[in-house]
VEXPADO-715220 format. One line per field, with one value per residue (C-alpha): residue number from 1; residue in three letters; x, y, z. Coordinates in pm, 1 decimal. Each point is the difference from the previous one (the first is absolute). Example, Ala and Ser with C-alpha at 12.3 -4.5 7.8 and 13.67 -1.06 7.14 Angstrom:
BEGIN
num <- 1;2
residuo <- ala;ser
px <- 1230.0;137.0
py <- -450.0;344.0
pz <- 780.0;-66.0
END
This chain:
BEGIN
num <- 1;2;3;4;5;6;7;8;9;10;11;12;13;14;15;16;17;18;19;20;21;22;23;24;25;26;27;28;29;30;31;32;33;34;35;36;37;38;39;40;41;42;43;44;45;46;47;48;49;50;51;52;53;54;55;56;57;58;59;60;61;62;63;64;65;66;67;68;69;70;71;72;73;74;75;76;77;78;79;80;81;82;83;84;85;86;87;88;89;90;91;92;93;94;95;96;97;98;99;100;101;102;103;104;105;106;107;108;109;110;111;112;113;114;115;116;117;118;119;120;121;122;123;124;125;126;127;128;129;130;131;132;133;134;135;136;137;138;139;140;141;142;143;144;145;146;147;148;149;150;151;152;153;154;155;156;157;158;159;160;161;162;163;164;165;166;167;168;169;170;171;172;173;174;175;176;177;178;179;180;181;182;183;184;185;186;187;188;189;190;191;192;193;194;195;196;197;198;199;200;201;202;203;204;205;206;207;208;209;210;211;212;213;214;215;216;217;218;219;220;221;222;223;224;225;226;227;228;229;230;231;232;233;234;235;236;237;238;239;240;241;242;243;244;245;246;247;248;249;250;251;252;253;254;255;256;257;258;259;260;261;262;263;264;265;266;267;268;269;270;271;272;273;274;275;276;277;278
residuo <- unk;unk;unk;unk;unk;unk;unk;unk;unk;unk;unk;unk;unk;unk;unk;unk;unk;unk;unk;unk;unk;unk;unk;unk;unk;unk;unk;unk;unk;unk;unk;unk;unk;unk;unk;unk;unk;unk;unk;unk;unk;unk;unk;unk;unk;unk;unk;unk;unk;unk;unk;unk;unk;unk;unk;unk;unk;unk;unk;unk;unk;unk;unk;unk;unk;unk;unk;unk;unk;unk;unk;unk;unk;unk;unk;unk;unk;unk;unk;unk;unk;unk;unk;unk;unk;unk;unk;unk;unk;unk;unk;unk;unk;unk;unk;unk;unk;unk;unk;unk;unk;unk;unk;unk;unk;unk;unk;unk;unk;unk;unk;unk;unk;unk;unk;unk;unk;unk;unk;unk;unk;unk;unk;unk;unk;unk;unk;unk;unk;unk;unk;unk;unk;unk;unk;unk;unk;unk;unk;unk;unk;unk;unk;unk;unk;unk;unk;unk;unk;unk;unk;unk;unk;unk;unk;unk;unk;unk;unk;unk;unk;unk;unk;unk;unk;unk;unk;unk;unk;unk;unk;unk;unk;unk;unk;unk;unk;unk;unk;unk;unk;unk;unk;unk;unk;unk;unk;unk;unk;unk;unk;unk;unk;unk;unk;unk;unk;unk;unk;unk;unk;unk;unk;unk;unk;unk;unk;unk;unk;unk;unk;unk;unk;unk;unk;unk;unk;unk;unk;unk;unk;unk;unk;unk;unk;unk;unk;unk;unk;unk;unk;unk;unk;unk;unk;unk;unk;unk;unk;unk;unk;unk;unk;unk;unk;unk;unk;unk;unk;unk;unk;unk;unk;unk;unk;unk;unk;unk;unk;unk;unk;unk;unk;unk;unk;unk;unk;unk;unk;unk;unk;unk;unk;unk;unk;unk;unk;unk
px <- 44.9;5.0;263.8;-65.4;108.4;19.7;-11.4;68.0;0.6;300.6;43.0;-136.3;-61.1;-388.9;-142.2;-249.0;209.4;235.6;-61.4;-31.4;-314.7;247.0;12.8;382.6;170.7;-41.4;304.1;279.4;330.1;-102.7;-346.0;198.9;207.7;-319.9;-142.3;279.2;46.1;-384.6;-2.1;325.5;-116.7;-365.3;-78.1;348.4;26.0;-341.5;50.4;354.1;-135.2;-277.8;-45.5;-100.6;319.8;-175.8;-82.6;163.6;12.7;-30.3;82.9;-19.0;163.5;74.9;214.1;117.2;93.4;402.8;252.1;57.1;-338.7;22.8;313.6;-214.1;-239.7;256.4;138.2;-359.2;-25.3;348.7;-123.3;-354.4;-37.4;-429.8;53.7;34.4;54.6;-137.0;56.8;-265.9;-130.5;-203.4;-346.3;-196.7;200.2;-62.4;-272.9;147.6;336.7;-127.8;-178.0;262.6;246.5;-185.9;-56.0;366.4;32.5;-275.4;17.5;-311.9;-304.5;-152.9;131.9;-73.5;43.2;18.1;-21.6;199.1;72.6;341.5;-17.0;-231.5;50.4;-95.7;-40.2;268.9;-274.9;-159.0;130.4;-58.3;-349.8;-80.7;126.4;-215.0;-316.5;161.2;-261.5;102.6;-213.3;-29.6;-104.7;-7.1;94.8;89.4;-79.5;137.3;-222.2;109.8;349.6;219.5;39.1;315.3;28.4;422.4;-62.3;-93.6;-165.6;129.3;-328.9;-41.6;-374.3;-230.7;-93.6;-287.8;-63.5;-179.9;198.4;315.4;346.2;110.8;-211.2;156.5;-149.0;56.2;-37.6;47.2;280.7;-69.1;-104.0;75.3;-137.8;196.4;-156.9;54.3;-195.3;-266.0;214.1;-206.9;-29.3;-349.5;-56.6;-33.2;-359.0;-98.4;111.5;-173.2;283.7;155.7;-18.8;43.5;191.0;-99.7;208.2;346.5;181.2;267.2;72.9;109.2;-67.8;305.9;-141.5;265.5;-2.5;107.1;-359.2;-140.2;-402.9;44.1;-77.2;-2.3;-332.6;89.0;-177.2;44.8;236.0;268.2;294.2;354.8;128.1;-241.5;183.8;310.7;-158.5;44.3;432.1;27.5;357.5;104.2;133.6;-326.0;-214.3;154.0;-31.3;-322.1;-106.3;165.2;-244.3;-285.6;-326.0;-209.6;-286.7;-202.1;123.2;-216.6;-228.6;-299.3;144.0;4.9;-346.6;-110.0;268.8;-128.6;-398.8;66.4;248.2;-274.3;-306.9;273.6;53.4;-282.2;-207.6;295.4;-43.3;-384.6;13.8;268.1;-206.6;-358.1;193.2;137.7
py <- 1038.4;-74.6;-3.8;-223.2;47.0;-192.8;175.4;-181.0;227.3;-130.1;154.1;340.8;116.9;47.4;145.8;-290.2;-261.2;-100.9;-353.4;-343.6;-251.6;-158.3;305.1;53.5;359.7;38.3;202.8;-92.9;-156.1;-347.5;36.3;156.2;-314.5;-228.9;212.9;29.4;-347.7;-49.8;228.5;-175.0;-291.1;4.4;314.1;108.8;-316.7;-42.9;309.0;-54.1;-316.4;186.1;-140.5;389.8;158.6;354.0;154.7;234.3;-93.8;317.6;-137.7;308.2;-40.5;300.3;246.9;-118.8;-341.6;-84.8;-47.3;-405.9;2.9;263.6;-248.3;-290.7;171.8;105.5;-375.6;-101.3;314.6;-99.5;-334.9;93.1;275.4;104.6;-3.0;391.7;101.1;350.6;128.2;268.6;134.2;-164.1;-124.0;317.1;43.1;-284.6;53.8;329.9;-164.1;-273.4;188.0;222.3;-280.2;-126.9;331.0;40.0;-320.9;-38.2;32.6;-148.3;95.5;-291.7;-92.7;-290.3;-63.3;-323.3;5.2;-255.5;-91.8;-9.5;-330.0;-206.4;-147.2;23.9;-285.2;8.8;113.1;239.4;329.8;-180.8;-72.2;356.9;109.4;-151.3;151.1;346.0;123.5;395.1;22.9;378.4;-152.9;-381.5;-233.7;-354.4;-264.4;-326.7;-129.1;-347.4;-134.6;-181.9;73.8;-130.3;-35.6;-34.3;76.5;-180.1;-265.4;-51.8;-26.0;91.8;49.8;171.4;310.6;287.1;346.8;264.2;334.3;-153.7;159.3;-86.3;186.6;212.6;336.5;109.0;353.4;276.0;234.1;347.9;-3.9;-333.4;-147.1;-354.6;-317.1;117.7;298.3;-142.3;-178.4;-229.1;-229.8;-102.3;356.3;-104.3;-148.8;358.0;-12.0;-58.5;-9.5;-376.4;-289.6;-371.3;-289.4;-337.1;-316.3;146.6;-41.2;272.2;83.6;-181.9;172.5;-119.4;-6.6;46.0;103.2;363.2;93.7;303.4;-203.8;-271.3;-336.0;-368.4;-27.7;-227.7;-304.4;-329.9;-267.5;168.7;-191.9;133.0;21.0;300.5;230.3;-84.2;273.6;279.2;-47.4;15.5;-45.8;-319.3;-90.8;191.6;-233.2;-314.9;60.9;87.7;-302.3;-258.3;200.7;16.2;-119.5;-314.0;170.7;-263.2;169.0;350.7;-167.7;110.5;360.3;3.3;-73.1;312.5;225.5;-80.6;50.4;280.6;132.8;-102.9;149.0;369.8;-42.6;-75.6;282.6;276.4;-82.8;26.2;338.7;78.0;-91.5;191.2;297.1;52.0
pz <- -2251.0;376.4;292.4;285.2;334.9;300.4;303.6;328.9;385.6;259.4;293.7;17.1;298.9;71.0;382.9;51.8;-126.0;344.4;31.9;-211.7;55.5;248.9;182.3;-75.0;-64.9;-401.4;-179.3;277.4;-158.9;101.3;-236.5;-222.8;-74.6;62.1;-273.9;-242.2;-8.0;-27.7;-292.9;-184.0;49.4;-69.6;-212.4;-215.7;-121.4;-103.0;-220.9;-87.0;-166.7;-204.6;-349.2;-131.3;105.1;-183.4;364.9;263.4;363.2;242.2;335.1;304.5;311.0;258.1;-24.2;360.8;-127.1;143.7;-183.4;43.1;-131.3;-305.3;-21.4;-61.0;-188.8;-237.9;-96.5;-118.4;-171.4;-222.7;-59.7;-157.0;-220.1;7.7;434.7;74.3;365.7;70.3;350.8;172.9;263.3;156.7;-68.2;-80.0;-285.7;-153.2;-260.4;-145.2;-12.4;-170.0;-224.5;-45.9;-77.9;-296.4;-135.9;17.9;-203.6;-222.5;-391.7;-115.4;-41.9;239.7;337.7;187.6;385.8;213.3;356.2;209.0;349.3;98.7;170.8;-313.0;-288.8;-392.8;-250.5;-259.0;-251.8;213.4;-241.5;-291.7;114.7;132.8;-336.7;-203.3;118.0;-112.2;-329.0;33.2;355.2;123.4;349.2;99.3;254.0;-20.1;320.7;-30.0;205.2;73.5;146.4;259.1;320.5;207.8;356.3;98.3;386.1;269.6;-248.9;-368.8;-209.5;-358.8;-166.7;-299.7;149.0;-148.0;67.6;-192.6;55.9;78.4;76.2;-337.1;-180.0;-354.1;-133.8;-383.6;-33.9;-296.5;50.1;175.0;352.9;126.0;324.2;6.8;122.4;389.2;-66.6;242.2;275.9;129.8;-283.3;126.2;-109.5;-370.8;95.2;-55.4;-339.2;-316.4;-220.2;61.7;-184.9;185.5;-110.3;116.6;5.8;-57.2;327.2;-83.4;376.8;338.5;313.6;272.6;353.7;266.6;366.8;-55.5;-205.2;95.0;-58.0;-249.4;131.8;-212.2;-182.2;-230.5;-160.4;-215.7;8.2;-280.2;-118.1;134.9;-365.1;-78.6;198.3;-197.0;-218.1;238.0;10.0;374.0;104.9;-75.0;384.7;141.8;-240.9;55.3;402.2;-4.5;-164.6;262.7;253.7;-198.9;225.1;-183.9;-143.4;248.7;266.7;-43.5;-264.9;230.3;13.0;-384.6;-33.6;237.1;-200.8;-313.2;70.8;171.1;-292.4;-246.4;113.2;93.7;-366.5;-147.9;164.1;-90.7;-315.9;-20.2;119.8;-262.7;-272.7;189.7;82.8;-396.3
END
């Protein structure tokens, strides 16, 4: 009935997109490594360890992208089948090629789209959770609303984290003239629509805070066990590294407090106006 798609952006290159929240060049070689590495690391095997394998993963990197990295590329590409590098130009064509992509693929009469961050991370049952809010939609989105958020640089802290809107947001569609889930880039954007329906208390996503960010900063509350992030299949080295550095949750227990009243009442309030505005 449905195909689902995953659909992740790498490094296109974008005119007001020159430097990281550090202020460093984006899209050099030496990002490019910090990046590929992030991405192996963090975000393929979150999705290589999927427990709904039914799913293609459309991963676009530019069409200027060397060689020792299409090299790279290529190996991960060999060792998991749904990961599907597409190389274009640029980041203006982006959306049609996307589009154009899944046209070129799909067979059903139902699509379904995922959007994910290069550098962040899925819970193993992330696809099989998406997919079972499919009922024949012509037109709906899916927010996970609540997750984990995971600091690895300067500080290692790991925490529950909420946001309404979110970057991991998934959009099941009808066949014909499909928009995808990054239809409306911003994915703050998706305030403006009526068509989504919000799951609470399933943490299927883990943001990953790190110093090359282009905004995100650590917002994350609780005191969570360690173990819970076994769930995400970070790379087992990565993992057990981060873990020896891992700050006592004493240590930025204050900081917690104001994260999670402040992520509360953002919540809270966004989805009010949901439910007024419907």
């Amino acid at each position: 009935m449905f195909q689902h798609f995953v659909i992740t952006r790498f490094n296109l290159r974008k005119k007001d997109w020159q430097t990281s929240k550090s202020n460093t060049q984006v899209l050099t070689d030496t990002w490019m490594e910090n990046r590929l590495a992030l991405f192996e690391n963090y975000c393929f095997s979150s999705l290589a360890a999927q427990t709904e394998q039914n799913f293609t993963w459309l991963v676009f990197f530019d069409n200027t992208t060397p060689d020792k990295f299409r090299s790279v590329i290529a190996r991960l590409e060999l060792t998991f089948s749904q990961f599907t590098p597409i190389y274009i130009d640029g980041m203006d064509a982006f959306l049609t090629q996307s589009q154009a992509q899944i046209n070129q693929r799909l067979w059903e009469p139902y699509v379904i789209t995922s959007r994910l961050d290069n550098d962040d991370s899925l819970h193993q049952d992330y696809i099989k959770e998406v997919q079972s809010h499919f009922a024949e939609q012509a037109f709906m989105g899916i927010d996970f609303v609540d997750g984990y958020t995971l600091q690895v640089e300067p500080q290692v802290c790991f925490a529950k984290r909420s946001h309404v809107h979110n970057p991991f947001l998934s959009l099941i569609e009808q066949k014909g003239h499909i928009k995808t889930v990054w239809y409306l880039e911003r994915h703050g954007q998706w305030s403006e629509v009526k068509e989504l329906k919000t799951v609470r208390n399933k943490r299927m996503w883990m943001s990953v805070i790190h110093m090359e960010n282009k905004v995100n900063t650590f917002l994350g509350f609780d005191n969570v066990p360690w173990s819970a992030i076994n769930a995400f299949h970070l790379n087992s080295e990565v993992e057990q590294a981060l873990a020896n550095k891992r700050v006592p949750f004493d240590v930025w227990q204050s900081k917690s407090l104001k994260n999670k009243l402040k992520t509360m009442w953002k919540v809270n309030f966004k989805l009010i106006k949901r439910r007024l505005v419907r």
